[in-house]
C-alpha positions in Angstrom: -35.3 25.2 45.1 -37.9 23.8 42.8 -35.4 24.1 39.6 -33.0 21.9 41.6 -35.8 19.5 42.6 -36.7 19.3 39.2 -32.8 19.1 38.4 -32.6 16.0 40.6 -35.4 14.4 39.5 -35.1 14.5 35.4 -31.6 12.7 36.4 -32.4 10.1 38.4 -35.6 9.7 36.2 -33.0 9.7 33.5 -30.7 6.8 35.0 -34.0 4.7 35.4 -35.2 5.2 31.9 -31.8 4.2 29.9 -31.1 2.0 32.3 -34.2 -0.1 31.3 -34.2 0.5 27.8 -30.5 -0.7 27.9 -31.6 -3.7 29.3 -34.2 -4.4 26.8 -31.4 -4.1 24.0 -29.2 -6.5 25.5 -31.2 -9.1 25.3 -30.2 -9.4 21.5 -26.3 -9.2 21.6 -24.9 -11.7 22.2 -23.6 -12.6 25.8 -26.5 -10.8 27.1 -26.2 -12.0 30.9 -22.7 -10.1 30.7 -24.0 -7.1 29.0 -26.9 -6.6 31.6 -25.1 -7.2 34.2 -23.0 -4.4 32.9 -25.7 -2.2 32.6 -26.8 -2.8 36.1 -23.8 -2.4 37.6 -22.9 1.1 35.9 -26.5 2.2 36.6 -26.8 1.4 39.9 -23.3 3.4 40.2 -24.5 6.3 38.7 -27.8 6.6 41.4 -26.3 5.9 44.2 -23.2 8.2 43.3 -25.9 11.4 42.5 -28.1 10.4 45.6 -25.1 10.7 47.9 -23.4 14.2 46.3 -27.8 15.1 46.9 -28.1 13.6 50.2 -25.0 15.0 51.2 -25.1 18.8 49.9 -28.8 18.6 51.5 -27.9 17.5 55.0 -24.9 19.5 55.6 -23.0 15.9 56.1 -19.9 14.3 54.3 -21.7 11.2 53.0 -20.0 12.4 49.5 -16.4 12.2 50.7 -17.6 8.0 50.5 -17.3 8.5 46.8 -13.7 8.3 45.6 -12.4 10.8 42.9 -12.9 8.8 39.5 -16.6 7.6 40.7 -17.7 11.1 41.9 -16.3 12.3 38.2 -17.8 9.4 36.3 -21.2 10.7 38.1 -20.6 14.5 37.0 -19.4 13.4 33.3 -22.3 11.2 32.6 -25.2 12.9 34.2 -24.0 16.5 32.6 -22.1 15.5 29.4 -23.7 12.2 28.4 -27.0 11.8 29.9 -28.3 14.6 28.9 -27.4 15.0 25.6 -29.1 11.3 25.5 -32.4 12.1 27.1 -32.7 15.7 24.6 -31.9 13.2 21.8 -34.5 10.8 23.0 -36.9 13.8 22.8 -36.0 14.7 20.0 -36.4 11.0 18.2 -39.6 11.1 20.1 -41.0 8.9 23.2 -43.2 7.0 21.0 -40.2 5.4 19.5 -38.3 5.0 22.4 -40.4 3.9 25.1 -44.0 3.2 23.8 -43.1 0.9 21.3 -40.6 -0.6 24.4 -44.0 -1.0 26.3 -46.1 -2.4 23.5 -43.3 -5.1 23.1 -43.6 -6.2 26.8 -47.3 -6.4 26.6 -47.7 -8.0 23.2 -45.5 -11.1 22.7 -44.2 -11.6 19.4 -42.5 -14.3 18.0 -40.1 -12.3 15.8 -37.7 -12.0 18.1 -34.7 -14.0 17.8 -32.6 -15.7 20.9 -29.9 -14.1 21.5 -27.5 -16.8 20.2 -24.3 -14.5 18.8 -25.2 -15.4 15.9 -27.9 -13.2 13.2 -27.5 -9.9 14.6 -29.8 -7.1 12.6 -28.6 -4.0 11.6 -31.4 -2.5 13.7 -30.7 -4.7 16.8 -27.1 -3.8 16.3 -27.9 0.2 16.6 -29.9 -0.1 19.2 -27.7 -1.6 21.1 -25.0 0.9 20.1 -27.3 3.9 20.9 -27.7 3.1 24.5 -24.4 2.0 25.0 -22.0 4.6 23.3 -23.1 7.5 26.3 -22.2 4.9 29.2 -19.2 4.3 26.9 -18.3 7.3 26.1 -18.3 8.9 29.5 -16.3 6.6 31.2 -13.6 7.1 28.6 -14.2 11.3 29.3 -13.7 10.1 33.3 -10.4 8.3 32.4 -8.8 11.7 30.9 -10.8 14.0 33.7 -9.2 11.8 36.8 -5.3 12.7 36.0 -6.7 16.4 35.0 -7.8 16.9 38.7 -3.8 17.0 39.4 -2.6 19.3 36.8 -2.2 23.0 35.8 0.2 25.3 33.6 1.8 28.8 34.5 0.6 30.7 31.6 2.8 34.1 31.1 1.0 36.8 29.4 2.6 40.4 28.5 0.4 42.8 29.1 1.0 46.1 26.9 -0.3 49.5 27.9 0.3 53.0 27.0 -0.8 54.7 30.4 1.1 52.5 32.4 3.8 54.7 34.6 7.6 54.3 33.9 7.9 53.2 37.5 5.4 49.8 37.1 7.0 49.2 33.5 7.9 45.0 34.6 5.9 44.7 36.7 4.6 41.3 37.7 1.1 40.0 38.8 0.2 36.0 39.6 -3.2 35.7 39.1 -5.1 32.9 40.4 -9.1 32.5 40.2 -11.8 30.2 40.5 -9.7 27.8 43.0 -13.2 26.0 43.7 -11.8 24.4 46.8 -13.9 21.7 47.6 -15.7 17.9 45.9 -12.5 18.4 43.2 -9.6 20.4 44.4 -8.4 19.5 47.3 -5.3 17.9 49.9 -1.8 18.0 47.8 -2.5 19.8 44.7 -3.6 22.9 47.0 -0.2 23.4 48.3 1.4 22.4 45.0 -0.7 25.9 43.4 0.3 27.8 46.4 4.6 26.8 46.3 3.7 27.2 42.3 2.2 30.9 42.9 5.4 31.4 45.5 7.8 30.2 42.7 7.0 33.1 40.2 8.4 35.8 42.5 5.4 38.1 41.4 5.1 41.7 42.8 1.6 41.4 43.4 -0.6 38.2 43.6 -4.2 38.3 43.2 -7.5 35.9 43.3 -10.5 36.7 41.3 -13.6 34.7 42.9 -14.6 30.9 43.3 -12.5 30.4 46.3 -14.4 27.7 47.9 -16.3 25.2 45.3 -19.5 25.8 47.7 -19.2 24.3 51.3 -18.2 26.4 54.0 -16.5 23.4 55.6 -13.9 24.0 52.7 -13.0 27.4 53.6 -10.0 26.6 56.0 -8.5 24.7 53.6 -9.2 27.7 50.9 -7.7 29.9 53.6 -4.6 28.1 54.3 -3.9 28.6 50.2 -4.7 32.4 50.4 -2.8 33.0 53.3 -0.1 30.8 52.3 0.2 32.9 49.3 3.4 35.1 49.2 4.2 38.5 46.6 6.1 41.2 48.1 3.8 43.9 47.2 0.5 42.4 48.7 -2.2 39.7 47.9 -5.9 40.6 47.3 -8.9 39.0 46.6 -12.4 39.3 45.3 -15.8 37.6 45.7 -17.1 35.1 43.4 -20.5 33.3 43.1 -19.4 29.8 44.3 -18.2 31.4 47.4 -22.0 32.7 48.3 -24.0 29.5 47.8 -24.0 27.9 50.9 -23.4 31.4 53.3 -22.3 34.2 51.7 -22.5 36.5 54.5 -20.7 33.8 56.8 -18.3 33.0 54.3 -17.3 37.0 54.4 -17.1 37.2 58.3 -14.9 34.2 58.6 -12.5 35.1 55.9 -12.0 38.6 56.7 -11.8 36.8 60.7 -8.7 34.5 59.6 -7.4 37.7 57.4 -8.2 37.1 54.1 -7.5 40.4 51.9 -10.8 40.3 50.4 -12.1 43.2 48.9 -15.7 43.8 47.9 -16.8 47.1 46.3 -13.6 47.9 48.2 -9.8 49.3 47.5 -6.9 48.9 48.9 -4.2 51.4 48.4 -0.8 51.3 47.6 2.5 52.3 46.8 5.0 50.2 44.4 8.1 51.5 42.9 6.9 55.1 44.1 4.3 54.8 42.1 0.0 55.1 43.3 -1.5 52.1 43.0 -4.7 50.9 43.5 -6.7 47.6 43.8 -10.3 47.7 43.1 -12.5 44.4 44.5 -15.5 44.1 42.7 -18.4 42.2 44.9 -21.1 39.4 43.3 -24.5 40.6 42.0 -25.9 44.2 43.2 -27.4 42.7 46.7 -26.2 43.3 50.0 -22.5 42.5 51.3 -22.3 39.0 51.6 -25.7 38.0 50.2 -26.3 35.8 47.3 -27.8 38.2 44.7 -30.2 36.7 42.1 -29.2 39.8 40.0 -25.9 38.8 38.3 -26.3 39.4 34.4 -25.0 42.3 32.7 -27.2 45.2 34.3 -25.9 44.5 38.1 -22.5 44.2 36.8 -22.7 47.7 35.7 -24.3 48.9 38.8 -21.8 47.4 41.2 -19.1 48.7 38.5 -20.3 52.1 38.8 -20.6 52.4 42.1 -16.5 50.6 43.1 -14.9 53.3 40.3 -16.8 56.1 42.7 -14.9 55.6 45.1 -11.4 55.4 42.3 -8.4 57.7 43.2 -7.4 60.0 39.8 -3.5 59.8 40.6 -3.3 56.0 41.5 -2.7 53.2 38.2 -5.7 51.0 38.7 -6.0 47.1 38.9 -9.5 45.9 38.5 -10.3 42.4 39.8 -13.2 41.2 39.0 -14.9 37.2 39.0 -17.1 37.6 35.9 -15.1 39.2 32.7 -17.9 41.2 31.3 -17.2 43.9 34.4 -14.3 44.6 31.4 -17.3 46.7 29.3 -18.5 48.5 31.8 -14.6 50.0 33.2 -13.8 52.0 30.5 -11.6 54.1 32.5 -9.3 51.1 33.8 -6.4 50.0 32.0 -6.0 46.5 33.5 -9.1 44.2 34.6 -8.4 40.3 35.7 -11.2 38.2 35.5 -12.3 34.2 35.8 -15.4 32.3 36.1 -15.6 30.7 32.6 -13.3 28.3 33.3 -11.7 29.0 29.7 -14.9 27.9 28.1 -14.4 24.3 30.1 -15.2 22.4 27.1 -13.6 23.9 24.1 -13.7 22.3 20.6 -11.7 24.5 19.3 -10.1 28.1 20.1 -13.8 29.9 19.0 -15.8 26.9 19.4 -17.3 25.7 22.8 -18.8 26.9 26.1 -16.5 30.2 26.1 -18.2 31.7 22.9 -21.4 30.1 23.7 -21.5 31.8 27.1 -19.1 35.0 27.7 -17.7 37.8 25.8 -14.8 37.1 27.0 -13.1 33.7 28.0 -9.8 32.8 28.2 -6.2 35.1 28.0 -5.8 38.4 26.9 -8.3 41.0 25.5 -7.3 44.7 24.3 -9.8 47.7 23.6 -9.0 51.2 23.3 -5.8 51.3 25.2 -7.2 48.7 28.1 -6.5 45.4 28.7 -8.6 41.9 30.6 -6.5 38.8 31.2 -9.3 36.0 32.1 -7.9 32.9 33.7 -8.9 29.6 33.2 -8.5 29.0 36.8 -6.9 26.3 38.2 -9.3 24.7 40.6 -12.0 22.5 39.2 -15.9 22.5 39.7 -16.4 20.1 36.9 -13.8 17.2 36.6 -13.3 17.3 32.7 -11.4 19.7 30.9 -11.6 20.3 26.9 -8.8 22.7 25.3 -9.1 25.3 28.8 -6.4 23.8 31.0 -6.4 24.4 34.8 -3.9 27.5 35.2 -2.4 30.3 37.2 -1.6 33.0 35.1 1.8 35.3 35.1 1.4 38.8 34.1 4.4 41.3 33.4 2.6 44.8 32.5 4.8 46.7 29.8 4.5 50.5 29.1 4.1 51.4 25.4 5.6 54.7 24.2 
C-alpha cells in the first residue's frame, strides 16, 4: 500500500510542480492571460481527474464513472506517458535548475525581465516555454488517437504448424481472446460487438487467457455476460489472470464458477473432438492459494504452478495449454500448443523489436516456435491503458495444421 501511496503522491506532487513552473513561463509569451489560463485549466483537469479514479478505487464507489472516456484517458496518458518522462527529465537536468533558480526569481526581483509584449522573445524564454508545454501538448494529441482505439480490434488468423498434432485435429480452429480487462475502458457496446465477433469465426474451441475483469468486482457481470455469451461447438474455457485478483481474488473465483464460468485453475478439462483426446490445461496466477493474490509471479512460481498442472497431464490426450503470462511457454516443454496474453503486444511498440514487448517479456505478440512447440500470445482486445502503439486490440484465430 505504501508504493501506491507513494505512487499517488509523486503524481499529484507532479501536477502541482509543472503546473507552477508552467505558469512562471507564460508570463513571457506573449498572450500570457490566455496561456495561463490554459495551464490552469488543464491542470486542474488532470487532479481532479486522478483524485476521483483514487477516491473512487479507494471507497469502493463509482465517483470515476463522473469522468467521461477522453478525460479519464487524457488522465492515464499524461500522468503515465508524459508526466513522468517530464519529472525523470527534470531530475535528470537537476532541481537546482528547475525549481531553485524558479524560487530565487520570486524572491529576488530583477529588472531583466521583459513584459510580456509579443514582441522580443529570447531563445531561452522561447524553450522554456516549449519544455513545459510540449508534454501537456503532446499527451492530449496521444488522447485524441487513444479515444477512437477504445472501440476497435482486428481478427488476427494465425496457422499454427505442428508435427505431433493427430490427423483427426488437422484444421482445427481455436478463437482466442485474453486480457478483456472489463472495466474503467472496455465496456457497454464494444463488449457484445467482441462476443458476435468471437461467434462469427465458427471456431471449434474458444478460449480466454486471464485479465477478464480490468479490476473491480462490480465489472464481473458484465465480464460474465461476454464469457457466457461466447459460443464454439467444442467448449469455451478459461484461465486466471492477475487483474482478475486485485480487488477479491478468491470472490471473483466463487462468483464466476457460481454464474458458470468454465474457469480452470491448475485444472483440466477433458475432451473428445473429431475422436480424438483432448485436453485443456488452466494454468492459475502466482504459486499462492486458489483464489488469492500471490506476490510470487516472476519466473520461479510460474515453473512451480507449471509443474505441478502437467502432473496431473493425460499421456494419450493432444494438449492445449492456456496460460495468462507467456513465459509459462519455457517451462511446458512437453506441450505442443500454449496461448498466452498479458503484454498487451508490448502496448507501446516503436517498432516490431522495439518497445514495452522486448523491454518486458520473452515473448509478446503472435506466434513463437521451439523444438516442435508452439505459443500464440494475443494482444488482447480489452484495454487497461487507453493508448495503443503498433499492438492493436485483437482476438486471435488459430487453425492448428499437422506437419508430416
Amino acid at each position: 500500500m505504501w508504493f501506491v501511496a507513494t505512487f499517488i503522491a509523486v503524481f499529484i506532487l507532479g501536477d502541482l510542480l509543472w503546473w507552477w513552473l508552467a505558469h512562471r513561463r507564460m508570463a513571457a509569451v506573449p498572450h500570457r492571460r490566455f496561456w495561463r489560463v490554459a495551464v490552469a485549466v488543464f491542470a486542474i483537469g488532470q487532479i481532479a481527474g486522478v483524485a476521483l479514479v483514487i477516491a473512487s478505487r479507494w471507497a469502493g464507489a463509482e465517483w470515476e464513472d463522473l469522468l467521461v472516456r477522453a478525460w479519464l484517458s487524457a488522465v492515464f496518458v499524461w500522468h503515465f506517458l508524459a508526466l513522468a518522462p517530464w519529472l525523470l527529465l527534470a531530475g535528470f537536468v537537476g532541481i537546482e535548475t528547475l525549481v531553485v533558480r524558479g524560487v530565487r526569481a520570486m524572491i529576488v526581483k530583477t529588472h531583466s525581465t521583459k513584459p510580456a509584449t509579443g514582441e522580443g522573445l529570447s531563445r531561452r524564454e522561447f524553450f522554456g516555454a516549449a519544455g513545459v508545454l510540449a508534454p501537456a501538448v503532446l499527451s492530449l494529441a496521444g488522447t485524441g488517437v487513444a479515444v477512437p482505439q477504445l472501440e476497435r480490434f482486428r481478427i488476427r488468423r494465425i496457422e499454427v504448424r505442428l508435427a505431433n498434432l493427430p490427423s483427426a485435429l488437422d484444421g482445427l480452429t481455436i478463437a482466442h481472446l485474453s486480457d478483456l480487462h472489463v472495466g474503467r475502458f472496455t465496456h457497454g457496446a464494444i463488449l457484445e460487438r467482441i462476443v458476435n465477433a468471437t461467434n462469427g469465426l465458427g471456431a471449434d474451441l474458444a478460449v480466454v487467457t486471464g485479465d477478464i475483469i480490468n479490476f473491480g468486482l462490480r465489472d464481473l457481470p458484465a465480464a460474465l455476460d461476454v464469457v457466457k455469451g461466447l459460443g464454439a461447438s467444442s467448449g469455451v474455457f478459461a484461465c486466471i489472470g492477475n487483474h482478475d485478483l486485485i480487488e477479491d481474488g478468491r470472490a471473483f473465483v466463487k462468483q464466476a464458477r457460481q454464474a458458470g464460468m468454465p474457469l480452470l485453475m491448475n485444472e483440466a478439462a477433458e475432451l473428445n473432438i473429431r475422436g480424438a483426446p483432448v485436453q485443456i490445461l488452466g494454468l492459475r496466477w502466482g504459486s499462492g492459494n486458489r483464489g488469492s493474490r500471490s506476490r510470487e509471479h516472476g519466473d520461479a512460481s510460474i515453473q512451480r504452478s507449471t509443474a505441478e498442472l502437467l502432473a496431473i497431464r493425460k499421456a494419450d490426450a493432444f494438449p492445449i495449454l492456456l496460460a495468462h503470462h507467456p513465459h509459462a511457454f519455457d517451462f511446458a516443454e512437453d506441450v505442443p500448443l500454449t496461448l498466452a496474453g498479458h503484454t498487451h503486444g508490448g502496448q507501446i511498440m516503436l517498432s516490431e523489436n522495439v518497445g514495452g514487448g522486448p523491454w518486458l517479456f520473452r515473448y509478446w505478440s503472435g506466434l513463437y516456435e521451439r523444438k516442435g512447440r508452439a505459443l500464440v500470445v494475443s494482444n488482447g482486445v480489452g484495454n487497461w491503458f487507453p493508448l495503443r502503439i503498433g499492438a492493436p486490440a485483437e482476438i486471435v484465430h488459430l487453425t492448428l495444421r499437422r506437419t508430416d
